[in-house]
C-alpha positions, 0 to 999 in steps of 0.5 A: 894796653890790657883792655885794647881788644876786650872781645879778643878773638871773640870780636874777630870770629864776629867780623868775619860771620858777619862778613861771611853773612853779607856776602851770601846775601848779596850773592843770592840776590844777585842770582835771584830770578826776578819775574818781570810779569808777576808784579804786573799780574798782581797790580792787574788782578788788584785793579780789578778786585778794587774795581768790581768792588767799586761796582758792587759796593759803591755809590754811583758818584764817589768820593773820587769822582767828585774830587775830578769834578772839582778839579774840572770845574777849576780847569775849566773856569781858567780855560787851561785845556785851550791854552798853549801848554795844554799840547806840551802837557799832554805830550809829556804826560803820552811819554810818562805813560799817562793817558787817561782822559783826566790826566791833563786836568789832575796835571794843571790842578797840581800846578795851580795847587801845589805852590800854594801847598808848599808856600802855606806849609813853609809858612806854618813850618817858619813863621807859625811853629818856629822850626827852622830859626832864620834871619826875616830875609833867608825866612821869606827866600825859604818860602817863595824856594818852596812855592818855586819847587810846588810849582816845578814839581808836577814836571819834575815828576813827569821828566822823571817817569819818562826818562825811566820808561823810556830806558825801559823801551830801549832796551827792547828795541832790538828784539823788537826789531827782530820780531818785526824782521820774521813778521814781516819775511812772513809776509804780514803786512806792516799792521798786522806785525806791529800787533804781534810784536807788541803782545810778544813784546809785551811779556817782559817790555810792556811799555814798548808792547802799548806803545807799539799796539797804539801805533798799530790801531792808529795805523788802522785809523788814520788816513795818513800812515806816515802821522800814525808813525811819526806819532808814534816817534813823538810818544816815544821820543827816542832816537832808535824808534825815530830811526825805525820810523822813518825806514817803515815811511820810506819803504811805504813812500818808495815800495823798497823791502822792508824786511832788508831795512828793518834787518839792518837797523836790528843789526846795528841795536844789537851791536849797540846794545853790546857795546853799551854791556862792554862799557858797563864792564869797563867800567866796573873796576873802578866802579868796584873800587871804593866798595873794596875799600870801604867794605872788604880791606877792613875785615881782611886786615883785622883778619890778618893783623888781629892775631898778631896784635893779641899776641902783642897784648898778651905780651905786654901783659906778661911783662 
């Protein structure tokens, strides 16, 4: 019993700054201010830093320019850009956020190479090296696994870069919504407002910001408005958008106002979005539970009981 605590009070001063400690780093995290600009800004002024050095620096056919060229001459050789996929591809690849003209073409090279990529690593990891030790069965099921999960892998990522983006652009629907209720009681026509909304919007909601502003220039040169929006409903794929787009289709088809509609719709967000903030507090007690637990009833009982249990050894000692 003597050397039950041998840090005595030394181990309990310990706990207890580190406890202190923890608790202040959370809490200045929590007030941190985080500027939603200024990683962006950054991420701009490298591109350009990269690119005028490309400009000046570089040969006129780089490294990466002959990489897409192999690329496109594989694509092209198997016909990929004509085949059926190619339209759901480039749809998905809209939603991500991928837009650029080579897009389409990196997505099928990474699914035409990547099975064979893992497959080929999965066999030097099993066959070759010997890392994993199994049985020839689970060694054969484990390398066609990894040639499925090279397969799946590109949409996997595709799904999970449009998921996040489109969380990001509904959270900023309702101020959208907003912005474009006093555009157009300002009497700005649909397409001149669309553009405003999307460079105010696009200070803290970028993603909605480009998506809007593509809308806008469609609208200027699409003959048929009512593509350019539904266009605009497929690239977003949420509900509240095709809400919105479907209230600017009927006030274009039947003349009714438009700021009375889009006043509605802004009204119903906000109290959606507030709904949506009180079930997260909701449910944060239970949330809050096991971090208690784990991290706070430990510190508070050695705290209270650390006392108490060195008195006890020095007792024993005495005796």
């Amino acid at each position: 019993m003597m050397d039950l605590l041998p840090f005595g009070d030394a181990a309990i001063v310990g706990l207890a700054g580190l406890s202190a400690a923890l608790a202040a780093v959370f809490v200045w995290r929590a007030l941190l201010f985080r500027d939603p600009l200024g990683p962006r800004l950054a991420m701009l002024e490298a591109r350009r830093t990269a690119l005028r050095t490309v400009l000046l620096n570089a040969s006129p056919r780089g490294r990466r320019e002959q990489g897409l060229d192999a690329m496109r001459g594989l694509v092209g050789t198997l016909n990929l850009l004509r085949s059926r996929e190619a339209a759901k591809a480039t749809l998905a690849l809209a939603r991500a956020g991928l837009r650029s003209k080579d897009a389409l073409v990196v997505f099928f090279f990474l699914k035409l190479a990547l099975p064979f990529v893992f497959g080929g690593l999965a066999v030097l990891a099993i066959y070759v090296f010997g890392i994993v030790k199994l049985e020839p069965m689970p060694r054969l099921l484990t390398a066609l696994g990894m040639v499925v999960v090279g397969a799946w892998s590109p949409d996997l990522y595709l799904r999970n870069a449009a998921s996040k983006r489109r969380m990001a652009m509904k959270k900023g629907v309702p101020d959208a919504l907003d912005l474009l209720v006093i555009c157009a009681e300002a009497g700005q026509s649909l397409d001149g407002a669309l553009k405003r909304v999307a460079n105010e919007i696009g200070l803290f909601c970028p993603e909605l910001g480009e998506e809007l502003a593509l809308a806008a220039i469609e609208l200027g040169l699409i003959p048929e408005r009512r593509v350019a929006l539904e266009n605009l409903a497929k690239r977003t794929d949420l509900a509240e958008i095709r809400s919105v787009v479907n209230a600017l289709a009927q006030t274009e088809k039947y003349g009714t106002p438009l700021a009375q509609s889009l006043r509605v719709l802004a009204a119903e967000y906000r109290n959606d979005r507030l709904m949506r903030a009180e079930e997260k507090a909701a449910r944060l007690p239970a949330i809050l539970t096991v971090p208690m637990i784990v991290f706070i009833l430990p510190p508070l009982f050695v705290v209270m009981l650390g006392p108490a249990i060195l008195r006890v050894v020095d007792m024993f000692r005495h005796l």
